[in-house]
Kinemage of the C-alpha trace (Angstrom):
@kinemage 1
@onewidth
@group {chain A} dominant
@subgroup {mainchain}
@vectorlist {calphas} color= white
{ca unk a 1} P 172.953 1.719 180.137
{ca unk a 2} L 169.166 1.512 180.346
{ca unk a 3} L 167.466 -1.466 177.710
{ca unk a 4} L 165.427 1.007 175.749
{ca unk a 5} L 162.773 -1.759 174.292
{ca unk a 6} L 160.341 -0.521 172.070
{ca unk a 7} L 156.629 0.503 173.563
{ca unk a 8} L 153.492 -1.666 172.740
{ca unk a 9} L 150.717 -0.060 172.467
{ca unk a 10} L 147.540 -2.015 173.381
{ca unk a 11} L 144.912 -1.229 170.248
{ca unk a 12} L 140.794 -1.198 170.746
{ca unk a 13} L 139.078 -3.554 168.727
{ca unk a 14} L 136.268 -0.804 166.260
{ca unk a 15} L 135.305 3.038 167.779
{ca unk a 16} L 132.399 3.666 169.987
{ca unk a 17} L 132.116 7.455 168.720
{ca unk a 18} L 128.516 7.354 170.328
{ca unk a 19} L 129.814 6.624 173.746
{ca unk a 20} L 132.382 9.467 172.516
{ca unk a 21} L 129.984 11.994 172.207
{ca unk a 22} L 127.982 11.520 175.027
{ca unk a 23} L 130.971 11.469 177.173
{ca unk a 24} L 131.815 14.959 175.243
{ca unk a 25} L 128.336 16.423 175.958
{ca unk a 26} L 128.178 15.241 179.630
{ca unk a 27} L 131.337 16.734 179.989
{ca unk a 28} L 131.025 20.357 178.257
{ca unk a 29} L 127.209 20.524 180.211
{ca unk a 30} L 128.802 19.676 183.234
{ca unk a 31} L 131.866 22.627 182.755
{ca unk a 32} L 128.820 24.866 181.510
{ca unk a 33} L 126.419 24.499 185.050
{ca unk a 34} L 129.470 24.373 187.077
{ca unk a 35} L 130.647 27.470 185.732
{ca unk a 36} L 127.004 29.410 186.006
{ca unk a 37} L 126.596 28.068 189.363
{ca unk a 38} L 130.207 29.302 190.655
{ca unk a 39} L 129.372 32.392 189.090
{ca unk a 40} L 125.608 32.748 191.006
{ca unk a 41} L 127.212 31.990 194.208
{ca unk a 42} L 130.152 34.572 194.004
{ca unk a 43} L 127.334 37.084 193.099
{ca unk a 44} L 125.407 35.791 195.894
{ca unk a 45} L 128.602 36.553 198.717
{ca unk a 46} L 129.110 39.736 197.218
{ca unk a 47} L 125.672 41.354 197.670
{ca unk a 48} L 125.305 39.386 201.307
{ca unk a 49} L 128.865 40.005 202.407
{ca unk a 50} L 129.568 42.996 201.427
C-alpha cells in the first residue's frame, strides 16, 4: 500500500494584508474594464456587422 505521511504545510512568517488589498483592487478593476470593454466591442460588431 501507498506510505500515507502526513502533509507539511510551509507557514508565512506575519500578513501583508496591504499587499492583499491591492492585489484585490487590481484584480476586481481589472475584471471591471475588461468586462466594459468586451461589452463596447460586442456593441461595436453588432451595429458594424450587422
Amino acid at each position: 500500500m501507498a506510505d500515507h505521511a502526513t502533509t507539511e504545510y510551509a507557514t508565512a512568517e506575519g500578513n501583508d494584508y496591504a499587499e492583499h488589498d491591492r492585489t484585490y483592487a487590481l484584480f476586481t478593476g481589472l475584471t471591471k474594464w475588461g468586462s466594459i470593454t468586451v461589452a463596447i466591442v460586442l456593441v461595436l460588431m453588432w451595429i458594424f456587422l450587422l
